[in-house]
SEZAFI-563489 format. One line per 8 residues: number of its first residue (from 0); for each residue x, y, z of C-alpha. Coordinates in Angstrom, 1 decimal, padded with zeros to 4 digits. Layout:
NUM) X,Y,Z | ...;
# end
This chain:
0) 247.6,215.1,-149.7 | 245.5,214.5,-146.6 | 243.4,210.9,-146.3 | 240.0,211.2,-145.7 | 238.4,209.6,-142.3 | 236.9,206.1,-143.2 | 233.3,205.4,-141.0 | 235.4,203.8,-138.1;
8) 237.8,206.6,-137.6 | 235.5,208.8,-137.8 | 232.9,207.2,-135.5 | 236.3,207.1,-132.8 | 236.6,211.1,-133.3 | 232.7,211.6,-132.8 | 233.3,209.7,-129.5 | 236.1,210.8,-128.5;
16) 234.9,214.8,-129.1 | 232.1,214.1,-126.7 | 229.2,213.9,-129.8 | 227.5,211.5,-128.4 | 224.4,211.2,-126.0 | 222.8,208.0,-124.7 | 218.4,208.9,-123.6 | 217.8,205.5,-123.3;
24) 219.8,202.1,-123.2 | 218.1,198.9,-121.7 | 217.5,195.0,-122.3 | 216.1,195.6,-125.7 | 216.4,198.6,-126.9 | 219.0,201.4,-127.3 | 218.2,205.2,-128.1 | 220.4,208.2,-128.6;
32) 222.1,211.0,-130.8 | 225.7,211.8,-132.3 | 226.1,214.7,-133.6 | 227.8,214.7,-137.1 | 229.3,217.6,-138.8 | 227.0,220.2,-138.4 | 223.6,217.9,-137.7 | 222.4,216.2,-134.7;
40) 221.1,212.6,-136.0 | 218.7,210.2,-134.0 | 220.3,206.9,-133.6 | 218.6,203.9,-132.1 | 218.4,200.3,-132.0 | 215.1,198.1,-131.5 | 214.1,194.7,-132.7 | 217.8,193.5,-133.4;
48) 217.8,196.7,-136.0 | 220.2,199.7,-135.8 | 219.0,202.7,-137.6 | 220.1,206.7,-137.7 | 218.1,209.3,-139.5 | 221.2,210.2,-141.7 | 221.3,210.3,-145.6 | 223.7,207.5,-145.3;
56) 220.8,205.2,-144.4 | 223.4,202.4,-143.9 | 223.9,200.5,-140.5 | 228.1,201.5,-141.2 | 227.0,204.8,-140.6 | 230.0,206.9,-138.2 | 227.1,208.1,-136.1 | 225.9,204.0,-135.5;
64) 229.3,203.3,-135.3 | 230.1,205.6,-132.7 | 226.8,205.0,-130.2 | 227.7,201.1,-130.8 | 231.5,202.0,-129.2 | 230.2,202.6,-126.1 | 226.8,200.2,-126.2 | 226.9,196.1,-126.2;
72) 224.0,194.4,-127.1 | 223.5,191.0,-126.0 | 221.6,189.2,-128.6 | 221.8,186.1,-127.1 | 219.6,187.6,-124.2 | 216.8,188.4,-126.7 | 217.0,184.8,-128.1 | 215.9,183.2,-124.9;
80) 212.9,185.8,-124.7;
# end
């Protein structure tokens, strides 16, 4: 019997199968896609929130997972603002 992906693993597969696209990263705010199985989903993060238009409506999503692999943010940076 074959184990099914947890969020994490998948989110490294997503990643690692070129899925995901970056439009807009800068000091406070982050915008992209990944593209799940079979659907593109909006991913972004603004206002110390990260949110993806997917039915999982969860920030453990493996699409946030996978744009927040390859994107730090520095919340310590917005602090001082």
């Amino acid at each position: 019997m074959a184990t099914r992906e947890n969020a994490a693993q998948k989110a490294r597969r997503y990643l690692c199968e070129g899925r995901v696209t970056l439009q807009r990263v800068d000091h406070d705010r982050v915008v992209g896609s990944c593209r799940g199985d079979g659907t593109v989903y909006r991913v972004a993060y603004w206002r110390r929130v990260w949110s993806c238009d997917c039915p999982a409506r969860t920030d453990q999503c493996a699409h946030l997972l996978a744009v927040r692999l390859v994107v730090v943010v520095d919340v310590t940076a917005e602090a001082v603002r």
